[in-house]
C-alpha positions in Angstrom: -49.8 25.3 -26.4 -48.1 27.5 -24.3 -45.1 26.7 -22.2 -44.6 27.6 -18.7 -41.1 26.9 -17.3 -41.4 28.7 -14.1 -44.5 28.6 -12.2 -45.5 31.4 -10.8 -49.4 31.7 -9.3 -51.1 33.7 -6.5 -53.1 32.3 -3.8 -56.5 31.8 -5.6 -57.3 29.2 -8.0 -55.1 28.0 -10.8 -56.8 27.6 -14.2 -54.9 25.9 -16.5 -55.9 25.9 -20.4 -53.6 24.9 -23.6 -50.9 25.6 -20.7 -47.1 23.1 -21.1 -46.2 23.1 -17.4 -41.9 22.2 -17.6 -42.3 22.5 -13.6 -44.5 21.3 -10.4 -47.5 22.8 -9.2 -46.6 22.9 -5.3 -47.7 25.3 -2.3 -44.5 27.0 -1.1 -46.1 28.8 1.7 -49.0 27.9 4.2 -51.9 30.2 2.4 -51.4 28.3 -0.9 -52.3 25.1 0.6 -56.3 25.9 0.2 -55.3 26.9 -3.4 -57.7 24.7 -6.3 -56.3 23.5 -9.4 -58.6 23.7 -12.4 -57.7 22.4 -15.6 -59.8 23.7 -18.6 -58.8 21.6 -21.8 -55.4 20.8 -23.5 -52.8 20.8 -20.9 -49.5 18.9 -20.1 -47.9 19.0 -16.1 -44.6 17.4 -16.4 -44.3 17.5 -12.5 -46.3 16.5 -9.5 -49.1 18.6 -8.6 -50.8 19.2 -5.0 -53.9 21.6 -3.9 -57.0 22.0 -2.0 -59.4 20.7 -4.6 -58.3 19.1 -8.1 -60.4 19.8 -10.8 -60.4 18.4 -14.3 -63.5 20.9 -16.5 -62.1 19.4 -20.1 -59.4 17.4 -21.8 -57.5 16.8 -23.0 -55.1 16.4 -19.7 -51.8 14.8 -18.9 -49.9 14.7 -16.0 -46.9 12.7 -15.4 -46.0 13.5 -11.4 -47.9 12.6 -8.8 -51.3 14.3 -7.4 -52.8 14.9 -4.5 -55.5 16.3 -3.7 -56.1 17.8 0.1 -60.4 17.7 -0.5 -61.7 16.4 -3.1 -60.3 14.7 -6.8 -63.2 15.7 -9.1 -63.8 14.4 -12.9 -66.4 16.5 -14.5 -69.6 14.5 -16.0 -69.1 16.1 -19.4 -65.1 16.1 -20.1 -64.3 14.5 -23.7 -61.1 13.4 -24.8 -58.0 12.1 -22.6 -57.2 12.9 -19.5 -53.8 10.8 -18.1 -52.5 10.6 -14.8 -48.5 8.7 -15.1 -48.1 8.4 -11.4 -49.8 7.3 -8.2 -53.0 10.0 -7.3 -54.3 10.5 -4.1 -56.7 12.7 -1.6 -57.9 12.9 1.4 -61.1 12.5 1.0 -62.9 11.4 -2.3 -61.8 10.5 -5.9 -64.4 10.9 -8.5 -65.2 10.8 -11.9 -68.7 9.9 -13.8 -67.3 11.3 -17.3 -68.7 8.5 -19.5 -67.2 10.2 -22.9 -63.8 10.9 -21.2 -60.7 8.4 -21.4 -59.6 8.6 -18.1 -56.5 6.1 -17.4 -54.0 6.2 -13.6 -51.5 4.4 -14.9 -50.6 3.7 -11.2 -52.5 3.3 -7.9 -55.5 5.1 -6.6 -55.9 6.0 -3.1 -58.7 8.0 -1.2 -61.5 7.8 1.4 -63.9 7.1 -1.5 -63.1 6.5 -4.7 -66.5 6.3 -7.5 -65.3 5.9 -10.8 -67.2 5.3 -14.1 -65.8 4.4 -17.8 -62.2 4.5 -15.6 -58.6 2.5 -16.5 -56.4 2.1 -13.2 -53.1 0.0 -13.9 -52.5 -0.5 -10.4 -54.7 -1.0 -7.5 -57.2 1.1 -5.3 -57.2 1.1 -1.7 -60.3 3.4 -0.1 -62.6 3.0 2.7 -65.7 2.7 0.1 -65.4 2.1 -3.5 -67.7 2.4 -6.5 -67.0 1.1 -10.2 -69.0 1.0 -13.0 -67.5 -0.1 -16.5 -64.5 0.3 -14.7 -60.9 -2.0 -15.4 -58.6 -2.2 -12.5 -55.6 -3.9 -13.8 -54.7 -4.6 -9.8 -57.0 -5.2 -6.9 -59.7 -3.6 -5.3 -59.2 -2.8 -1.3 -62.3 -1.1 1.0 -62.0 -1.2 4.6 -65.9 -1.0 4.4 -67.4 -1.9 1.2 -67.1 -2.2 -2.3 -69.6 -2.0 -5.2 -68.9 -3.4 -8.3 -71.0 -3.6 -12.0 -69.9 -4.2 -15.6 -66.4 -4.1 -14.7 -62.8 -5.8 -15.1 -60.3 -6.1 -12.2 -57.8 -8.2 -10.4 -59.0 -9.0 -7.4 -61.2 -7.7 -4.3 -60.9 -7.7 -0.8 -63.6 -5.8 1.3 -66.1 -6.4 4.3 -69.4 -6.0 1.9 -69.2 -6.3 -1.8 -71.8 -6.1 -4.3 -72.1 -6.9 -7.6 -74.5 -6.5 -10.7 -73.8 -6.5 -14.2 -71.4 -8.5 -16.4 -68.2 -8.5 -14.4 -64.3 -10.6 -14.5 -61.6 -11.1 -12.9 -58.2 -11.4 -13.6 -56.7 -13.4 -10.7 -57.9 -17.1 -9.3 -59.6 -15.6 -5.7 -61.5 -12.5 -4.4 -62.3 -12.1 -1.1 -65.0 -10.5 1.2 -66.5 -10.5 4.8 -69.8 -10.9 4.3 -71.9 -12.6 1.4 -71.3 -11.1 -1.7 -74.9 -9.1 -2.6 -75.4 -9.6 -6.6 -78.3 -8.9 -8.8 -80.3 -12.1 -10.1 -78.8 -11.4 -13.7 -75.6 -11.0 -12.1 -72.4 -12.9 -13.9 -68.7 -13.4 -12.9 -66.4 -14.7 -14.7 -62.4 -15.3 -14.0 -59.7 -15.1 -16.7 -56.9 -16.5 -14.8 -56.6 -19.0 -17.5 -57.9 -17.2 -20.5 -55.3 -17.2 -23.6 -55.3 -13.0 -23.1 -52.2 -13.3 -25.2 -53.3 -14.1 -28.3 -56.6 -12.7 -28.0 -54.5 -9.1 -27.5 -52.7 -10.1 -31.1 -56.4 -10.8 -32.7 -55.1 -14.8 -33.2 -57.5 -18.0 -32.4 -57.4 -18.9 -28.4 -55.7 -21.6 -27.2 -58.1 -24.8 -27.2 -57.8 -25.3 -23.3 -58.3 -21.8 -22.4 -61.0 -19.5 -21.3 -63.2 -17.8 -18.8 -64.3 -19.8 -15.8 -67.8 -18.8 -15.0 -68.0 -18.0 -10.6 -71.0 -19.0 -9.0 -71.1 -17.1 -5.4 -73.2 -19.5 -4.3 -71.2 -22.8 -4.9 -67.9 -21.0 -5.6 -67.2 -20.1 -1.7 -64.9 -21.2 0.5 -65.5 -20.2 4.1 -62.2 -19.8 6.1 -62.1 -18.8 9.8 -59.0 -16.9 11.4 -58.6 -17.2 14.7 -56.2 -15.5 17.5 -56.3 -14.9 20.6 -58.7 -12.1 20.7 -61.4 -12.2 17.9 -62.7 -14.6 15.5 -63.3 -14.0 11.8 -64.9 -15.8 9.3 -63.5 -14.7 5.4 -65.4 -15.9 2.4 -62.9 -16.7 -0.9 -64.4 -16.6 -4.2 -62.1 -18.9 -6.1 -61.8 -21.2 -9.3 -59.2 -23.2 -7.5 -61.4 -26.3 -7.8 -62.6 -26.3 -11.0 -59.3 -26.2 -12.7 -57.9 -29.7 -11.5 -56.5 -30.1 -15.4 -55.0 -26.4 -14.7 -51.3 -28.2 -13.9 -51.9 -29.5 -17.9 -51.9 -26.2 -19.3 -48.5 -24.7 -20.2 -50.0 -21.0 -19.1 -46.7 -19.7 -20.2 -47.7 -19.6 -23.1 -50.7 -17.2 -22.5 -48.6 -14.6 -22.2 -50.9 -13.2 -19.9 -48.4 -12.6 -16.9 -45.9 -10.1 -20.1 -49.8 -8.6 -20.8 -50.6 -7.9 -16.8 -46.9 -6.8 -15.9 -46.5 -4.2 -18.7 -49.8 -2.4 -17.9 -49.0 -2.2 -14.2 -45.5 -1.1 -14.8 -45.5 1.0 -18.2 -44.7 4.2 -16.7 -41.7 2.7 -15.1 -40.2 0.7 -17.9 -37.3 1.5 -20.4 -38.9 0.7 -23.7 -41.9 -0.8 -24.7 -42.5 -4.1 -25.2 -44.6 -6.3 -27.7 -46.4 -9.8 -27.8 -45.1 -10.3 -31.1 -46.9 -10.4 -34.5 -50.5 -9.7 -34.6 -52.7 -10.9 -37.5 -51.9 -8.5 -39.3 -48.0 -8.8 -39.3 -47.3 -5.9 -37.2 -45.8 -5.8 -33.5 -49.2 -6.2 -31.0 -46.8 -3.1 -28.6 -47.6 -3.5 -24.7 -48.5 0.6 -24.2 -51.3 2.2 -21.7 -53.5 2.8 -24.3 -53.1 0.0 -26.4 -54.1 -2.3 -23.4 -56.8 0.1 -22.1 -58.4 -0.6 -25.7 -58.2 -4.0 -25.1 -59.8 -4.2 -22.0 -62.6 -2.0 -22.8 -63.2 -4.5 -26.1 -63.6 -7.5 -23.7 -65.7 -5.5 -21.6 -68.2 -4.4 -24.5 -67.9 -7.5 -26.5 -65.6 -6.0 -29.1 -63.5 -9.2 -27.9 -64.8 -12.4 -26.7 -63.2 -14.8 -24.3 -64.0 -18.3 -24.9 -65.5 -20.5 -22.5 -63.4 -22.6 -21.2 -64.1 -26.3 -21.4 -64.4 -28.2 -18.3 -63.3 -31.7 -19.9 -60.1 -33.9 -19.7 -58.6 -36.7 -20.5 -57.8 -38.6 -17.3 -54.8 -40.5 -18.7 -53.1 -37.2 -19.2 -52.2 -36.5 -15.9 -50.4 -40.0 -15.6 -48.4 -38.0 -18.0 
């Protein structure tokens, strides 16, 4: 790989290919703001990087700044390997990525006027005016001013105007919300994880017995809300497991270790050291990095892992305890 220490470029394109940038890739005058960056395979950006159009033609790709992207963020359909993005990205105008051989992970938040991603790991959250996942996990939540569409996917929560969903999809967090009905597919499922033992399923050990996935029906499972002032009146639909967990006070959640598992994925690029869950099953440290828990997201997602159902029986004399 070679190094490049001082960046130097005209005001055309930047190609980038087995290329160690020690530097930023910034405009320093007005005609380099229309400037592309293209990366073409093997490359390392230490800094933050801003242009026109942002480009990623093959991996593998890391880049631990910031990037921002003036048009358009574009994935290519048929990139391989890793490509990495450390810190927040951005445009103003479209994120997207349909690479379903690439390992694409923002280890931060996402940002955009529209934002389709496919086969993608975001550690923080995504805020656009539309938004498209497929076999997606969003560590965080998913914001749309206008709408969100959602299939086969993992992620924290939602808020939007119109969502819809198809597919096998969970969440992480008790509630999601939406304007209008949720639209869903008649072999649509949703399932929330808020009290699945995600600890000790990330160390490969047996689940705790009064833990699981709560199965969301968006028929039943909806609580209508109305907020009122003193100009408009709107109605906001929650999609919540709040009343099916009435034993939920029973559970010692702590010991789930799911809040250590959701914390170090959202903040790995900003912590000191890297931390563990402990011994796995096989003896060995179960390490809290990016692409440890991307791997185990993506094994929940295709089965690889399963969360247990949870069971929806209690002893009543238990809560006199």
């Amino acid at each position: 790989m070679k190094e490049l220490k001082e960046i130097r470029f005209n005001e055309t394109d930047i190609q980038l290919q087995d290329n160690l940038v020690r530097g930023s890739i910034l405009p320093e005058k007005i005609a380099e703001l229309n400037r592309n960056i293209i990366f073409q395979g093997n490359n390392v950006v230490e800094g933050p990087i801003f242009g026109h159009r942002i480009e990623v033609r093959k991996g593998d790709l890391e880049v631990q700044g910031a990037a921002f992207a003036q048009h358009e963020f574009y994935v290519s359909a048929d990139v391989e390997g890793k490509v990495q993005f450390k810190k927040s990205v951005g445009s103003a105008n479209s994120i997207v990525s349909r690479a379903a051989n690439c390992e694409l992970s923002f280890a931060s938040d996402v940002n955009a006027k529209s934002v389709t991603l496919h086969n993608a790991f975001v550690a923080g959250s995504i805020y656009a005016d539309e938004v498209q996942l497929d076999n997606c996990v969003v560590v965080g939540g998913v914001f749309a001013t206008q709408e969100v569409e959602i299939s086969n996917s993992i992620i924290g929560t939602f808020n939007s105007p119109v969502v819809r969903l198809s597919g096998i999809n969970y969440l992480l967090l008790p509630s999601a919300f939406s304007i209008e009905k949720i639209t869903a597919a008649a072999d649509t499922k949703l399932y929330n994880l808020s009290l699945a033992d995600l600890g000790s399923l990330y160390r490969g050990m047996p689940q705790a017995e009064n833990s699981g996935r709560i199965a969301i029906d968006i028929n039943i499972d909806e609580v209508k809300s109305k907020l009122v002032d003193e100009n408009e009146q709107k109605t906001l639909r929650s999609y919540t497991v709040v009343g099916k967990v009435l034993a939920a006070d029973l559970i010692d959640t702590d010991k789930f270790q799911n809040h250590f598992l959701l914390t170090a994925a959202s903040l790995g690029t900003q912590l000191l050291k890297t931390y563990d869950l402990g011994p796995d099953s096989n003896g060995n440290l179960a390490l809290l990095t990016l692409d440890n828990i991307r791997s185990f997201f993506f094994d929940i997602l295709r089965g690889k892992r399963e969360v247990q159902e949870m069971s929806g029986s209690f002893n009543i004399s238990d809560l006199g305890r």
